[in-house]
N, C-alpha and C positions, 0 to 999 in steps of 0.2 A: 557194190556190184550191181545190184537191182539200179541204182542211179546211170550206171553205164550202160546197161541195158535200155532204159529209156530215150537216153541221148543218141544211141543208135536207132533206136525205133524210130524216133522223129524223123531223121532224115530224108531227103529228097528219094534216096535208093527204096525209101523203104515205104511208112506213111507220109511223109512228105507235111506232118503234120506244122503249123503255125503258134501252138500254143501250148501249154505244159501245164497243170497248176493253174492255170488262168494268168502263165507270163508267157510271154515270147519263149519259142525253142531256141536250142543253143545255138543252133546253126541260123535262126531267123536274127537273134540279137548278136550273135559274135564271127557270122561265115562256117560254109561249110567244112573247109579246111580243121576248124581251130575245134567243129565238133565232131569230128573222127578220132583228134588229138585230145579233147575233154573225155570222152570215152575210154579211148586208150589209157590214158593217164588214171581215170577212176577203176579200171581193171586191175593196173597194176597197183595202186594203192590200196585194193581190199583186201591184196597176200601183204602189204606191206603192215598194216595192222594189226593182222595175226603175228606175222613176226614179232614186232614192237610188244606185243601182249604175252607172249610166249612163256616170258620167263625160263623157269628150268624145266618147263615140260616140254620135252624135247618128240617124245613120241605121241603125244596128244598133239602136236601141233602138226606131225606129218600125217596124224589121222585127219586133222580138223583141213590142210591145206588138199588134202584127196577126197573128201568130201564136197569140198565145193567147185574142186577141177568137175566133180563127176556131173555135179548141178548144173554148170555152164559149159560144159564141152560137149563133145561127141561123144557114145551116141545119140544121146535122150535130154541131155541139156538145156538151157532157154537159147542156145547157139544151134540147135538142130530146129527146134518150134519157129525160131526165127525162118530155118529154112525152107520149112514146110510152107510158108509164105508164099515162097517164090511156087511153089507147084501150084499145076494148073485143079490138082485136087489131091486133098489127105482126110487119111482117118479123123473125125472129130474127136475122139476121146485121146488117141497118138499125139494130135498137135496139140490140143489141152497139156496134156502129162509135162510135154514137154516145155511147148512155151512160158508159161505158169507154176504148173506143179510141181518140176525137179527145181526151183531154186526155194520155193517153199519145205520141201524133206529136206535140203539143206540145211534150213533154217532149224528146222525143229530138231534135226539130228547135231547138230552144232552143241545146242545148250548141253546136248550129253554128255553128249565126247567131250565141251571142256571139263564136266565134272567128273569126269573119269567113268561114266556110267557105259552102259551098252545100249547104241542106238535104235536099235533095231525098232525097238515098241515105239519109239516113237515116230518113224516112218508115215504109216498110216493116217495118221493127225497131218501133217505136211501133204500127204498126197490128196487127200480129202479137203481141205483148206484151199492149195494151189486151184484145181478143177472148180470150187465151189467161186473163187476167186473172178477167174477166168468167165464163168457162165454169165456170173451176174456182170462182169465188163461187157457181155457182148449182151444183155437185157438192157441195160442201162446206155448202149450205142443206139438202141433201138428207140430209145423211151424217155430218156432226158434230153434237156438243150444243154448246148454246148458250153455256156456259163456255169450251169451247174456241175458238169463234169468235168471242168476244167482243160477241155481237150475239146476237140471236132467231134463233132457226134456223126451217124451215118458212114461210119470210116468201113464196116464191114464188108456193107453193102457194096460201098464204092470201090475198093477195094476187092472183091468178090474171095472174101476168104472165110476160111469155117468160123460158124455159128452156132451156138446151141439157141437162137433165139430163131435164124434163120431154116435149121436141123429139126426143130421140134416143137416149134411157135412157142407163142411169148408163154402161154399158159404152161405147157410143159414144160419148157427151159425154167418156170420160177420153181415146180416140183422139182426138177433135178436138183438147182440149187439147196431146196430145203433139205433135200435126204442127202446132199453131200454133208449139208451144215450136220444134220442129224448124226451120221456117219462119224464126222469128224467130233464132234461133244462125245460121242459113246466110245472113240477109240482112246485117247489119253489113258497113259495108264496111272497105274494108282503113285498117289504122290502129295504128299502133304498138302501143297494147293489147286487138287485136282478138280472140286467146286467152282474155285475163282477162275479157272481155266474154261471149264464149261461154261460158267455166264459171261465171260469176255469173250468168250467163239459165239455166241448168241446175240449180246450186244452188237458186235460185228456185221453178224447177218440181217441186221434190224435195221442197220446204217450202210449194210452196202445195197439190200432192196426193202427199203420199208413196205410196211404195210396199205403204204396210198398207193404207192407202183402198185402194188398187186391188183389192187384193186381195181386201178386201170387197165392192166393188164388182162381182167377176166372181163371186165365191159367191153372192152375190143374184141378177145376173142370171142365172146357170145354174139357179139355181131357180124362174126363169119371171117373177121380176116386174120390169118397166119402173123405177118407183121404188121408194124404200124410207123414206119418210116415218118409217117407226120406226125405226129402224136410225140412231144415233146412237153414232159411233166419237168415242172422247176422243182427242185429241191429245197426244203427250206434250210 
């Protein structure tokens, strides 16, 4: 699902982007056409999955398949954040939640519900992750070249769509990020590999904005500018 999600993003409608991963998008290497239908196709193969995986739990699967209609559909979706695109302006933290954050409570509430748990606690881990997610993409739009991110860098800008890099300058948006990460370590509830879980949300955020970003980050801003559209740190 999140792969279909991209393959739509790229497109001419939408970022019009040229590159993925550091390959050609679907629609630059195989036509427009055949990536509306690679997406389509990878949508309907993420319920197909589920089924195939089902076995005899028969009401776990109708939990696990309304779980993830709720992540990608209307009204809160990564199908609604996409839409928020197209407006000429939206709430920053609404189009976060949605673009990003509801397919990540997906995620985290999935592992439950197959094991027959109650998802609820683990919501807050997903929401917190998705947003933390999300901010650091639009830091790293600001701040890396486009080899390193695999994708076009300056897409927000050019695009003139929300930012928390743009919303709260680089310096702030890296605070946001960290108290999302914070947030998200302190929410997981108790659970036998509840440790290994906090230092791989930590690892994470070490790798999605390391420590030289920031650092770049707070030499820009002490020299007075909100962004830094030129300012592209490679990654090692």
């Amino acid at each position: 699902m999140h792969c279909a999600s991209l393959v739509h993003d790229d497109l001419p409608a939408f970022d019009d982007a040229d590159i993925r991963r550091g390959q050609p998008t679907v629609h630059k290497a195989f036509s427009e056409p055949l990536a509306l239908l690679a997406g389509d196709a990878l949508i309907v193969m993420a319920y197909r999955v589920m089924l195939q995986a089902a076995g005899g739990h028969h009401q776990r699967l109708a939990l696990l398949m309304d779980n993830l209609t709720r992540g990608v559909g209307l009204p809160a979706g990564i199908v609604a954040g996409q839409a928020w695109e197209c407006e000429s302006a939206a709430d920053l933290s609404q189009y976060q939640r949605a673009k990003t954050g509801a397919l990540f409570v997906s995620a985290t509430c999935a592992g439950a519900i197959s094991s027959g748990s109650d998802p609820a606690p683990w919501s807050l881990l997903g929401e917190s992750l998705g947003e933390a997610y999300q901010v650091a993409d639009d830091i790293r739009d600001v701040m890396v070249d486009a080899d390193s991110l695999g994708k076009p860098a300056g897409q927000d800008v050019l695009h003139a769509r929300p930012s928390a890099a743009r919303a709260l300058g680089l310096e702030g948006a890296i605070a946001h990020f960290q108290r999302l990460i914070a947030n998200a370590a302190a929410s997981i509830p108790a659970c036998a590999c509840r440790d290994m879980l906090r230092q791989l949300v930590q690892r994470e955020a070490e790798r999605l904005v390391p420590p030289a970003l920031c650092e770049q980050a707070r030499r820009k801003q002490a020299a007075g500018a909100r962004t830094a559209p030129q300012l592209r740190l490679v990654l090692p």
